[in-house]
C-alpha positions, 0 to 999 in steps of 0.5 A: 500500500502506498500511504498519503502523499503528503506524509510521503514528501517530508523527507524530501524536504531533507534533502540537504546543500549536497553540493557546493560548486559556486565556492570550489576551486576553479579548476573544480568549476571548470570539471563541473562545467565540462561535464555539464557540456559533455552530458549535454551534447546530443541534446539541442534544447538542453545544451543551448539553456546551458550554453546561454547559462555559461553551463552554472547549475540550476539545480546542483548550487549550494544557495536556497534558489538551487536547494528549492528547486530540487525540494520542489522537484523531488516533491513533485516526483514523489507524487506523481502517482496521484496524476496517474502518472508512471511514478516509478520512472522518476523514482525519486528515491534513486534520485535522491540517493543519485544526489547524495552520491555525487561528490565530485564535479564531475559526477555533480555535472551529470547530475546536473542535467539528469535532474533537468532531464528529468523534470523536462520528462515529468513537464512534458507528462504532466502537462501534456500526457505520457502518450502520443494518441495518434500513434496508438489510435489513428482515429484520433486526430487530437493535436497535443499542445506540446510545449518547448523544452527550452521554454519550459526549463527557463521559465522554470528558472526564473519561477518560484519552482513549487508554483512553476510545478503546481500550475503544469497539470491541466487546470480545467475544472473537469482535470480537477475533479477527475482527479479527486475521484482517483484520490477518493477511490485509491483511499476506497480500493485500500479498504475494501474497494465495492466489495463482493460482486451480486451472484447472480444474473439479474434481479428485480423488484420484490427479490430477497435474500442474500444476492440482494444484501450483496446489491444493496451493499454494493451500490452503497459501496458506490454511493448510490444508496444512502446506509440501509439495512434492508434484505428485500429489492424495495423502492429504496433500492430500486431508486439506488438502482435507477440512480446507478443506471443514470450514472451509467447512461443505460435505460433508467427503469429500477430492474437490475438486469443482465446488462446492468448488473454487469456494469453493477460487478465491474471491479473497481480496479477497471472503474479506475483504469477508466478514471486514469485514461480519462485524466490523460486524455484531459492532458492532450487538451490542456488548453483553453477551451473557450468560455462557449464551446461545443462538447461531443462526447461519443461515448455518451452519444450527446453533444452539448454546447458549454458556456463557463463549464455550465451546459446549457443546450444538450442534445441527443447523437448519433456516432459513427458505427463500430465498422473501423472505417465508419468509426467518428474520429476525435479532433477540435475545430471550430464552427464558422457556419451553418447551412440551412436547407443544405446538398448532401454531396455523398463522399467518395468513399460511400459512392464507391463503396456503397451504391456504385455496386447498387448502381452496377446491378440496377442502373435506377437504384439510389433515385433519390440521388442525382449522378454528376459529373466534374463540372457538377452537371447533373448526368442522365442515368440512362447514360451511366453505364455503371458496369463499365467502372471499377471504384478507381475508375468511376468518374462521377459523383452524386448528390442529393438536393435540399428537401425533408427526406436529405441524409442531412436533414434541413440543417447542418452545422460546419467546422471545415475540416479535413476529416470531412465530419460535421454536426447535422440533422436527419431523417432518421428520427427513430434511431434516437431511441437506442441507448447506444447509437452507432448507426452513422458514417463518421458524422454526428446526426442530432435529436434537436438540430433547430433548437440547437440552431437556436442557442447557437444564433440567440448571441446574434438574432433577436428573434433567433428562432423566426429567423431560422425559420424564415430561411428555412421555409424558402426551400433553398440552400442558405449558408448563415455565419457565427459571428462569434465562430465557436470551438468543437471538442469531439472526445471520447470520455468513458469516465468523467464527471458531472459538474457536482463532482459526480462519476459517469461512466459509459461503455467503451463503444470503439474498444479506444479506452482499453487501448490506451490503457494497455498503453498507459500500463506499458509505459508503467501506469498502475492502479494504487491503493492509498491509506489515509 
């Protein structure tokens, strides 16, 4: 077991004026300056803050500055485990005993740039994650604000060195609260965690016995029931039930069935693999992200628009199915427009993919759409001889016109990217009544296209919702400008809060989370179980 960091630290604050090279002999200067050189040669970033530091120590000086630095540093090491974070890779006691060892210049000169090395490392952990997602999940477009080495490191120099270290993680309200949930449960997980898993399949309302203490004392455990004696599934439990489900997003209707006791028997352990993924996946967008922004969290198959962390205008979606190629990626842009009564210009990938074979085996399948070709003329189809073609070598396209039956709807809403993916509406009402809504190519298709329409315009019309309308009813494609462009988040959260504080979790939908725990867990990140 792991005790509580902060009885941890002291020790640190031990560590002592190791080294005194400001009052050595020259030549013992020269020797630790040199060494500082050598250690620094294949490291641009670093040799040139040493080069413009005339290679004086940062952290291996006899005076306070020095002494505070590596307090601070060691410090921040030694809990690092807390930001699920591979603790052992800074290993702080062999840093420490590393320090104490170094008597000689040049030893106290290697020293030198491994601490810096190693803060660098932590820096760029802490900050902006241990992993780089596209290489793990091509589908994740996230571009990860990576930070210069060479400004973190002077900057550092010049800062109060704890607060420089402090402000590192995201400072996001959401990083935050994840990370009391972690501490909360790593102090549970060392008592006990949720306890026995329920023995049975299902159960329902008017059970009894001993399956049922197990229920009860596990959403206890979780805290969804309040501390209750009772041996029966009563209305007390089914209400604990009902709330366990609404944290889960599965349908709130009170019965512990096959689907939610499994989510009821999941073990903490795993909970909190999908709490540490979730905090690194926060690191990845450690940057503003706009006092109003839009929130597309596909696990959770909504999309929200957020104004100073408060969601005011939440929707239903539907993602991309779980076929690999179909799969929404997740990226940030922002929305410039929208476009009322809009074309749908079917992507390459489905013309060919889909109805050129339709198209080959009946030359009027797909009616509804018009086949163009590159000059965007509408081609008749008598004269398409769709047989004559390969997917390589089909030389048009198709589209469909603005009307209520449109793949799009009678609304989209655009942030052009090069993914080809955008929010919009559709014809396909009666697949907002799924609990998991994969069903779509890629794009993000909303249960509530024109009130969203209608948050988005309220900053710039009076009358938002006439105004809407207004264009609607011409028929005709209409493109209206954001006058304030707002930025798109589409993540992908199989854990994060509620702005209470509160867990949700949801089902890894695309098996993305586990892959990134997998990788998490290569890399050294464990699951913790403090005391205290």
């Amino acid at each position: 077991m792991i005790r509580a960091t902060g009885l941890v630290l002291a020790r640190f604050i031990l560590v002592a004026c190791f080294f005194s090279v400001a009052n050595s002999a020259s030549a013992q200067v020269t020797a630790f300056r040199q060494a500082v050189a050598e250690s620094v040669a294949r490291d641009t970033e670093l040799a040139g803050f040493y080069r413009d530091r005339e290679f004086q120590g940062v952290w291996t000086g006899s005076d306070s500055a020095a002494r505070n630095r590596r307090n601070a540093l060691l410090t921040a090491l030694a809990d690092a485990g807390a930001h699920g974070l591979p603790q052992a890779e800074y290993d702080p006691d062999r840093l420490m005993a590393e320090l104490r060892a170094a008597q000689a210049p040049a030893q106290q000169g290697a020293m030198e740039v491994r601490l810096s090395q190693v803060f660098l490392q932590y820096a760029r952990d802490v900050q902006t994650g241990i992993l780089t997602p596209g290489r793990e999940i091509d589908q994740i477009k996230r571009e990860v604000p990576l930070r210069s080495r060479l400004s973190t490191i002077n900057a550092f120099a010049q800062s109060n060195p704890a607060a420089f270290l402090r402000s590192l993680p995201p400072s996001s309200p959401e990083y935050g609260r994840l990370l009391v949930e972690k501490l909360r449960m790593e102090q549970q997980l060392a008592q006990g965690g949720y306890g026995p898993v329920v023995p049975v399949g299902s159960l329902a309302p008017g059970a009894s016995g001993a399956a049922v203490v197990a229920l009860r004392d596990r959403l206890i455990a979780m805290g969804h029931l309040g501390r209750t004696a009772t041996q029966t599934y009563d209305a007390t439990v089914q209400s604990g039930v009902q709330r366990f489900q609404q944290a889960m997003g599965l349908s709130v209707d009170g019965v512990a069935g096959s689907s939610t006791m499994e989510q009821i028997n999941m073990p903490m352990e795993r909970r909190m693999q999908s709490v540490i993924v979730a905090m690194e996946r926060e690191r990845w967008i450690n940057r503003p992200r706009g006092a109003r922004h839009i929130w597309v969290n596909l696990t959770d198959f909504t999309a929200a628009i957020v104004d100073n962390d408060r969601v005011t205008f939440s929707t239903r979606s539907v993602i991309g199915a779980r076929d690999v190629d179909r799969r929404t990626p997740e990226f940030s842009d922002v929305m410039d427009h929208m476009v009322i009564n809009p074309t749908w210009y079917v992507p390459r990938s489905i013309v060919v993919g889909e109805y050129l074979p339709q198209l080959q085996r009946n030359p009027g399948a797909v009616s509804h759409l018009d086949v163009t070709d590159r000059a965007g003329r509408v081609v008749p189809r008598g004269s398409v001889n769709a047989s004559a073609y390969t997917a390589r070598t089909f030389p048009y396209a198709m589209r469909q016109g603005p009307s209520p039956r449109n793949a799009l709807g009678l609304v989209k809403f655009m942030f052009p990217n090069k993914y080809n993916i955008y929010l919009h509406d559709t014809p396909a009402k009666n697949l907002f009544g799924q609990s998991v809504r994969a069903f779509s190519h890629g794009c993000i298709r909303l249960n509530d296209p024109f009130d969203f329409a209608y948050a988005l315009l309220a900053r710039q019309e009076g009358n938002p919702e006439a105004f809407f309308q207004s264009r609607l009813k011409t028929g005709s494609e209409t493109r209206v400008n954001l006058n304030e462009p707002v930025p798109v988040h589409i993540v992908y959260r199989t854990a994060f809060t509620h702005v209470t504080g509160k867990l949700q979790f949801r089902s890894d939908i695309y098996g993305r989370d586990a892959q990134i725990w997998n990788a998490l867990a290569r890399e050294g990140v464990a699951i913790r179980a403090v005391q205290g």
